[in-house]
N, C-alpha and C positions, 0 to 999 in steps of 0.2 A: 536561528537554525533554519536552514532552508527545507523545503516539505520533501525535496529525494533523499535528503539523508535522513529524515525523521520517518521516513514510511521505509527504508532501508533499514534503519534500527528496530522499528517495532516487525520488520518482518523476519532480520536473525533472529530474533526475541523469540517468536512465534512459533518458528522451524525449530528452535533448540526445545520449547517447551512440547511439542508435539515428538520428541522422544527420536528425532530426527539424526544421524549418526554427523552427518556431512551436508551440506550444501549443493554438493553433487548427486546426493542418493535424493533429496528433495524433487531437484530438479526431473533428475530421470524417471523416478516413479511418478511425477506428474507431465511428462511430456515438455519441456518448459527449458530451452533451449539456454546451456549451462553460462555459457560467457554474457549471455542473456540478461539471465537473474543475477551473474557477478555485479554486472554492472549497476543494474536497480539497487543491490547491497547495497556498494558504495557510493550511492545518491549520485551516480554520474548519470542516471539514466531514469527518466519519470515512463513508468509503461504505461500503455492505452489502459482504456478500464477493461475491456475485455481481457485483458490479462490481468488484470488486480481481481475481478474479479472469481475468474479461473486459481487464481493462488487463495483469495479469499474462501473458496469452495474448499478445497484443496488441504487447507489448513483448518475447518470447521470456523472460521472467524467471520467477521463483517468487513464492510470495506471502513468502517468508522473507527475498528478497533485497528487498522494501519496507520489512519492518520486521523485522531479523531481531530472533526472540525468542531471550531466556537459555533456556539449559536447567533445566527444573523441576528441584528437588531430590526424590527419592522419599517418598514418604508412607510413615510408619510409625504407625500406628497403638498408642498404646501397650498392653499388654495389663491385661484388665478384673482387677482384684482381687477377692478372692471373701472 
């Protein structure tokens, strides 16, 4: 699955659990420009973070609970030979 449709999923998710009527009353009560956020839905559309983050406010969530990421494995650099 690709990360716009999976950050689209967990954001209907979100919007329904936050007692949200429509997708359109989301949008308008957060200023957030409606054909806008269709698109982010439907994974056609990855938004800046300044707007994930604004929906993340928006919605009382984190931006980790839209798409939570894996945890990096540590970088080891191997050591140079001489």
């Amino acid at each position: 699955m690709n990360i716009g449709r999976k950050v689209g999923e967990n954001l209907r998710k979100f919007i329904k659990k936050r007692g949200y009527r429509s997708v359109e009353l989301f949008a308008y009560e957060n200023a957030i420009d409606k054909s806008a956020l269709s698109k982010i839905l439907r994974g056609d559309r990855l938004p800046r973070v300044d707007t994930l983050v604004r929906i993340a406010e928006a919605l009382e969530i984190t931006l980790n609970d839209l798409y939570p990421m894996p945890r990096a494995k540590p970088f080891h650099p191997k050591a140079k030979k001489k």
